[in-house]
C-alpha positions in Angstrom: 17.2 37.7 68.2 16.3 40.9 66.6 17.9 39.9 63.3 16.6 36.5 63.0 13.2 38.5 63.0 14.3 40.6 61.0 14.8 37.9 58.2 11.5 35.7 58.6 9.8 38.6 58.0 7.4 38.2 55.2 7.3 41.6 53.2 3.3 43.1 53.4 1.8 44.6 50.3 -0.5 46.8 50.3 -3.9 44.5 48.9 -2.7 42.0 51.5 -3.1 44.2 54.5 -6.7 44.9 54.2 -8.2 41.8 51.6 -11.7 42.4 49.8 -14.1 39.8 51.3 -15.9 38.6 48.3 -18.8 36.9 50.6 -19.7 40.7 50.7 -21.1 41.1 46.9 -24.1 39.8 45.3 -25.2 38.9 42.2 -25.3 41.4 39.6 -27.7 41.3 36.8 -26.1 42.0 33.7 -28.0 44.8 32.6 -26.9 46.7 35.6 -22.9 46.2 35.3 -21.3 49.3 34.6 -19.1 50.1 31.5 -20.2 46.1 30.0 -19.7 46.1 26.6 -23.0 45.5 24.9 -21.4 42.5 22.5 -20.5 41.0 25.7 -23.4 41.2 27.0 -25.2 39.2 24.4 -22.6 36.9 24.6 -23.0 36.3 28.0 -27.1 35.7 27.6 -26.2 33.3 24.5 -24.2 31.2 27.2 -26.9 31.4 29.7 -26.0 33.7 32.2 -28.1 36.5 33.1 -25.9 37.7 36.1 -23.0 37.4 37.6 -21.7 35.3 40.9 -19.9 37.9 43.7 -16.3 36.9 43.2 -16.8 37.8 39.3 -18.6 41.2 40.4 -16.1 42.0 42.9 -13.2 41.9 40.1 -15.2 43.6 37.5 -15.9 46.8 40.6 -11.8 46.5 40.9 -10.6 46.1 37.5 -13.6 48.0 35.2 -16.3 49.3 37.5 -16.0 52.2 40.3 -12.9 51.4 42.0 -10.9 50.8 38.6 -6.7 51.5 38.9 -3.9 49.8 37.5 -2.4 47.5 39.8 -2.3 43.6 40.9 -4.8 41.6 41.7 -5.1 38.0 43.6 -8.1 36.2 43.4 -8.7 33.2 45.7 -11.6 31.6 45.0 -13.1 28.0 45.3 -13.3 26.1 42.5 -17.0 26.7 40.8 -16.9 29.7 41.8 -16.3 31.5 38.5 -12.4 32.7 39.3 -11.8 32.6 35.4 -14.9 34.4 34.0 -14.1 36.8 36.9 -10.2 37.5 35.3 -11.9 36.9 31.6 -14.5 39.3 31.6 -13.0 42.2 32.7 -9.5 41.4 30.3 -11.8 41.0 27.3 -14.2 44.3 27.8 -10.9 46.3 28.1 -9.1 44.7 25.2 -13.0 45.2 23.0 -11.2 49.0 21.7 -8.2 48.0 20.7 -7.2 49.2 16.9 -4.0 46.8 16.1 -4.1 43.0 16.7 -0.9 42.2 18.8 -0.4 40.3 22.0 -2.2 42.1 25.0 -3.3 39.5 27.3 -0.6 36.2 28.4 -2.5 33.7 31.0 0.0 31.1 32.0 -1.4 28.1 33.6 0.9 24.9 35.2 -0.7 22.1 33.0 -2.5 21.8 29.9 -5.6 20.4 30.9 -6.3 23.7 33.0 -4.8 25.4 30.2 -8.0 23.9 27.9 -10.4 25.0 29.9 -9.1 28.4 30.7 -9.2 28.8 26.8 -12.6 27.5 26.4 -13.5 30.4 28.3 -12.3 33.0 26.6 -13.1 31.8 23.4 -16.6 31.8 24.5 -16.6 35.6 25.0 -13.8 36.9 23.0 -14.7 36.9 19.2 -18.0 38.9 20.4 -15.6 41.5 20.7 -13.0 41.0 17.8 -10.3 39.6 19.8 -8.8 36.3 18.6 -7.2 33.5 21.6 -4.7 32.0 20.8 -2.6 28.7 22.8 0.4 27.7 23.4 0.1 24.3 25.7 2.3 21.6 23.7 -1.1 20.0 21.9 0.0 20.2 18.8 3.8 20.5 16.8 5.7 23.9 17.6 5.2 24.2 14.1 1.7 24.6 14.0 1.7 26.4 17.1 3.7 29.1 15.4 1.5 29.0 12.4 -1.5 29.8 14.4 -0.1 32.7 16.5 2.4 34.1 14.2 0.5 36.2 10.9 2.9 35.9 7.9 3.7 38.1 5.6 2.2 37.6 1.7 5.5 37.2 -1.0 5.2 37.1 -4.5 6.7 35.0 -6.7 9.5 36.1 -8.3 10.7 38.6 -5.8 13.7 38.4 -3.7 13.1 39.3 -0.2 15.8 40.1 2.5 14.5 38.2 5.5 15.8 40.2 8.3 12.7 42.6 6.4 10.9 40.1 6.3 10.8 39.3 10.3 10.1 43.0 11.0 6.4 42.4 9.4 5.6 39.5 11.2 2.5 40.1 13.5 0.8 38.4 16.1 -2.4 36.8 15.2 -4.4 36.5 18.9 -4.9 39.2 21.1 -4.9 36.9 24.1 -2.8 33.9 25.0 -2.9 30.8 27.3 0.2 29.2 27.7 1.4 26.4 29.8 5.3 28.0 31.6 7.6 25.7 29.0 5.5 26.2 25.6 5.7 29.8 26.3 9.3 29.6 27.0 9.6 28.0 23.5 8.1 30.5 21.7 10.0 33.9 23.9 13.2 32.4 23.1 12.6 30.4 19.5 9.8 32.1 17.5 10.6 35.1 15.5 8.0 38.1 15.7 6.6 36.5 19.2 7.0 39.4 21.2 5.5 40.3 24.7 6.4 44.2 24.9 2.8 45.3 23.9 1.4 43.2 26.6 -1.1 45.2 29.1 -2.0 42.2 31.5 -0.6 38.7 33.1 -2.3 36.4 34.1 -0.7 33.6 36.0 -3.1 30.3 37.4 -2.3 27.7 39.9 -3.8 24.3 40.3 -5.9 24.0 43.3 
């Protein structure tokens, strides 16, 4: 009896034991967010907001603000409730000092059409602070796909290259990535100089 137990046993981390009740925060005007980059800021009053909703405060206190560590995160939200601003914001702000442009920030969504408006989103804030988005949803051919994520190097005319040289200088051209699971696949395993080993954070959606 002991054993059976033993193996229905749900393993506890740590964030699950003692959950951050959202219902707990207020909005925050925007002036009075700590460490908010000022480019985002503007950005953010462009769009219309002058404060944030309490789920998008609470990640920015646990991500950016006082109580900032590396470690996971689960949001759980309802829908409206600004869940993607909440993950957005605080992604983009960190990413704003960055000196090379290279994959830092994958957000991998079941279907497209989540996918489009997850982009939307960080588009809308991003370029404020230099960072280009990139996605990777099946829209569009593989080919172009690669052409928009992938920077190529220049070649003259005239020269002969070696192209295992040439694959070394490929770059990535976004910052941040949103991907639907079998596009992404596509590119980990097909695209050459799509690399995830400078990525700092994961993001991975559900449908609700």
């Amino acid at each position: 009896m002991k054993e059976a137990k033993e193996k229905n046993k749900v393993p506890v981390l740590p964030w699950m034991r003692s959950p951050i009740d959202v219902t707990l925060f207020q909005e925050c005007p925007l002036r009075l967010l700590p460490c908010l980059d000022p480019r985002l800021e503007l950005a953010l009053k462009n769009m219309g907001f002058s404060s944030l909703f309490p789920v998008q405060v609470a990640v920015w206190h646990e991500t950016v603000g006082p109580g900032a560590f590396e470690r996971d995160l689960c949001i759980n939200s309802p829908t409206g409730s600004g869940k993607t601003l909440a993950y957005a914001l605080p992604i983009v702000n960190m990413l704003s000092s960055r000196g090379v442009k290279c994959l830092r920030a994958l957000v991998v969504l079941p279907t497209r059409d989540l996918a489009l408006q997850v982009k939307e989103v960080f588009a809308a804030i991003a370029p404020a602070a230099g960072l280009t988005v990139g996605l990777a949803v099946g829209q569009t051919s593989i080919a172009d796909e690669i052409s928009e994520l992938i920077k190529r190097p220049k070649l003259h005319a005239g020269i002969c290259y070696d192209p295992e040289d040439i694959s070394l200088e490929l770059q990535s051209s976004v910052d941040i990535l949103v991907a639907t699971p079998g596009r992404l696949m596509d590119h980990i395993n097909n695209t050459r100089g799509f690399t995830l080993k400078h990525l700092r954070f994961l993001v991975s959606g559900r449908s609700c």
